[in-house]
N, C-alpha and C positions, 0 to 999 in steps of 0.2 A: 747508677754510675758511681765511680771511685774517682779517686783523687792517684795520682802518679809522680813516684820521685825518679827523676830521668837522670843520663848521665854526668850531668853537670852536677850533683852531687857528691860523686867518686873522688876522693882526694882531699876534700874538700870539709864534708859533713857540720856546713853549720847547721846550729840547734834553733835560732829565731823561731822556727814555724812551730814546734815542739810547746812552747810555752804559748800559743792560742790555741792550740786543738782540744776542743772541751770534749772528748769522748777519746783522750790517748791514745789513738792509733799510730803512732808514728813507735818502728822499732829500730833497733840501733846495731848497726853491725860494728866491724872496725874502721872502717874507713867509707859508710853510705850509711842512708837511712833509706828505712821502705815506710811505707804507710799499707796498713790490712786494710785491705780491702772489703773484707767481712763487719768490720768497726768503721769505715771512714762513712761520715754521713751525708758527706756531699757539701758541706757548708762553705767551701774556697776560703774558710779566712786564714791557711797558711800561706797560700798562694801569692799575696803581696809580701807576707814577710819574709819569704828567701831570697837573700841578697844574691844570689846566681840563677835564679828563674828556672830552678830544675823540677820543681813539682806544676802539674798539668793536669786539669782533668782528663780521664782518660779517651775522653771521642777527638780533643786536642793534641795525643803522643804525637808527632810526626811520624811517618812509616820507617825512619831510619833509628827510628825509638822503640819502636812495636815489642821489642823486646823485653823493655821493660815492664811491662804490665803484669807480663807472668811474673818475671825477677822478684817484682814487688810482692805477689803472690804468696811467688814460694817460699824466701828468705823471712817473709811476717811470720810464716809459721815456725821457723828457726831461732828468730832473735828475739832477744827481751825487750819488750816495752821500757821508751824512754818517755819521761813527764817531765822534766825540769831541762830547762835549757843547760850547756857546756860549753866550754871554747870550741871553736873551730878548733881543725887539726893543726897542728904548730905551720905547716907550710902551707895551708890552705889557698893563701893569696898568690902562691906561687904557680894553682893549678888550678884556681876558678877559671882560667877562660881557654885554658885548652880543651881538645878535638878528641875524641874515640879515645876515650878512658876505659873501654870495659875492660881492660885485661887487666887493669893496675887494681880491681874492685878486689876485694881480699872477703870472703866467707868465714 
């Protein structure tokens, strides 16, 4: 099993989990992060450090998340590995706790 970055991510994108993942899987888009799935090793130690609870092992997605799994998937193979943590996005605080973000996710 893999590790999943879910939509409370989107808008969002802080870095915290990025600086304890000791095998970098976490990739960076513009405004989300994914984790490969092929690279993550199962270890959950990013999972306390995202201050919006958007990464989840993946047998924990809720079913109205299910979608993210692949998301994660396919976009790891797209984006560049990030290893250093970054600011969050400038308005981050202003869309950590809203609802059905996928359409704002930018590729």
């Amino acid at each position: 099993m893999t590790h999943v970055v879910t939509e409370a991510c989107i808008r969002c994108k802080y870095t915290d989990c990025v600086d304890v993942c000791p095998v970098d899987c976490f990739r960076e888009g513009p405004n989300f992060l994914t984790i490969d799935p092929d690279e993550c090793i199962d270890c959950a130690v990013c999972i306390p450090e995202c201050p919006v609870n958007a990464i989840l092992p993946e047998e924990d997605v809720p079913g109205d998340q299910q979608q993210y799994i692949k998301l994660n998937a396919d976009l790891a193979k797209l984006w560049p590995s990030i290893t250093k943590r970054k600011a969050a996005l400038p308005d981050a605080d202003e869309w950590k706790d809203r609802k059905d973000k996928l359409g704002e996710l930018q590729r």
